[in-house]
C-alpha positions in Angstrom: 171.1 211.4 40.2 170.0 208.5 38.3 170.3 205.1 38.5 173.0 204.1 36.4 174.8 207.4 38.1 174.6 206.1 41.5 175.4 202.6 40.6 178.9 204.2 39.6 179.4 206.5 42.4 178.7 203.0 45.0 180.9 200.8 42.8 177.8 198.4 42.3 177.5 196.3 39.6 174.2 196.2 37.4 173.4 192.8 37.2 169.8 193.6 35.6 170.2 196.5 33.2 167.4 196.4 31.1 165.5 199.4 33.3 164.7 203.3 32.4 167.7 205.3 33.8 165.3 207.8 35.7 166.7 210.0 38.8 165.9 208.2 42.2 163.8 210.1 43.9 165.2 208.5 47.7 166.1 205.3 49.1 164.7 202.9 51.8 167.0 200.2 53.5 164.7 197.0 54.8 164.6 193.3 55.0 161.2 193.1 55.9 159.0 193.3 52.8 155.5 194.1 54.6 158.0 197.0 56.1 159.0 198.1 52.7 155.4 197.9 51.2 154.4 200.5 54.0 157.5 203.0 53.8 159.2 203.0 51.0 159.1 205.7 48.6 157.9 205.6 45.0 160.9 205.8 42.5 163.5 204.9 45.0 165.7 202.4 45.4 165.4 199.3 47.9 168.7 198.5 49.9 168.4 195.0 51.2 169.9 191.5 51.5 166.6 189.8 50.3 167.7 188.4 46.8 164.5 186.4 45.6 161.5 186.7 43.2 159.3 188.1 46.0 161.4 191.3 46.2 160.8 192.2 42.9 157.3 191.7 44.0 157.1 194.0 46.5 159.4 196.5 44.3 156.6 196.5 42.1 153.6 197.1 44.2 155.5 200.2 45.4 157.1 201.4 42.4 160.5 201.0 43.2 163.3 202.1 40.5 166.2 199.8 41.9 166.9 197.1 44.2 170.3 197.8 45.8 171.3 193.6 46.8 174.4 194.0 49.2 176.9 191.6 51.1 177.4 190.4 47.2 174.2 187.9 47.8 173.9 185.6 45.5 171.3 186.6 43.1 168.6 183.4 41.5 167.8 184.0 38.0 164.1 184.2 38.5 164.7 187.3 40.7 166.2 188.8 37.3 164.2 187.7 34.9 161.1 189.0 37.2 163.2 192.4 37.2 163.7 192.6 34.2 159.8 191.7 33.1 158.9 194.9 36.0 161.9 196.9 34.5 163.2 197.4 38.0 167.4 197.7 37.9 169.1 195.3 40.4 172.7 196.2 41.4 175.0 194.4 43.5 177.6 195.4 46.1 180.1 193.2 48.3 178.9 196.2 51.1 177.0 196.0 53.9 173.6 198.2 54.1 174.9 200.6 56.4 177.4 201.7 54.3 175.4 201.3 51.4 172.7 203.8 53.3 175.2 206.1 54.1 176.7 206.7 50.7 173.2 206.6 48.7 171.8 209.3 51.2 175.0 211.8 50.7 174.9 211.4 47.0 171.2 211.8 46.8 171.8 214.9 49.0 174.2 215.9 46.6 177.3 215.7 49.1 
């Protein structure tokens, strides 16, 4: 499933589209970025409620596809523009992680 594909399926909007539509390869839900630098899974996405510059950061260091923002977080342009210098797709949903989790890991387990 790619990127774009899965934004569809969760209903999330891509605020930050300027990204290579690859297939995620997993998903990693965490607000704590030192957490996400040791556990997260290259070409995934990052479901979380940090919306700032530093989690494009962290996206980066770990080669993360897409930043999933939920609870419809308000989103400061610098995070985008970072995004869009790393290429890293950030969509948005008014969900909360757990459901967010839930749905990502059933679609990427083609259920």
């Amino acid at each position: 499933m790619t990127i774009r594909e899965a934004a569809a399926a969760l209903g999330a909007q891509i605020v930050q589209g300027e990204f290579e539509d690859a297939p995620l390869t997993g998903a990693y839900t965490s607000d704590l970025l030192s957490d996400v630098m040791a556990n997260a899974r290259d070409g995934g996405a990052l479901i979380t409620i940090q919306a700032h510059k530093n989690t494009v950061a962290v996206a980066t260091l770990v080669n993360i596809a897409a930043i999933v923002v939920c609870n419809s977080r308000p989103l400061p342009p610098d995070m985008l523009e970072a995004a869009r210098d790393e290429g890293i797709a950030v969509l948005l949903t008014g969900e909360n992680q757990f459901t967010v989790s839930g749905k990502l890991y059933g679609l990427l387990q083609g259920g």
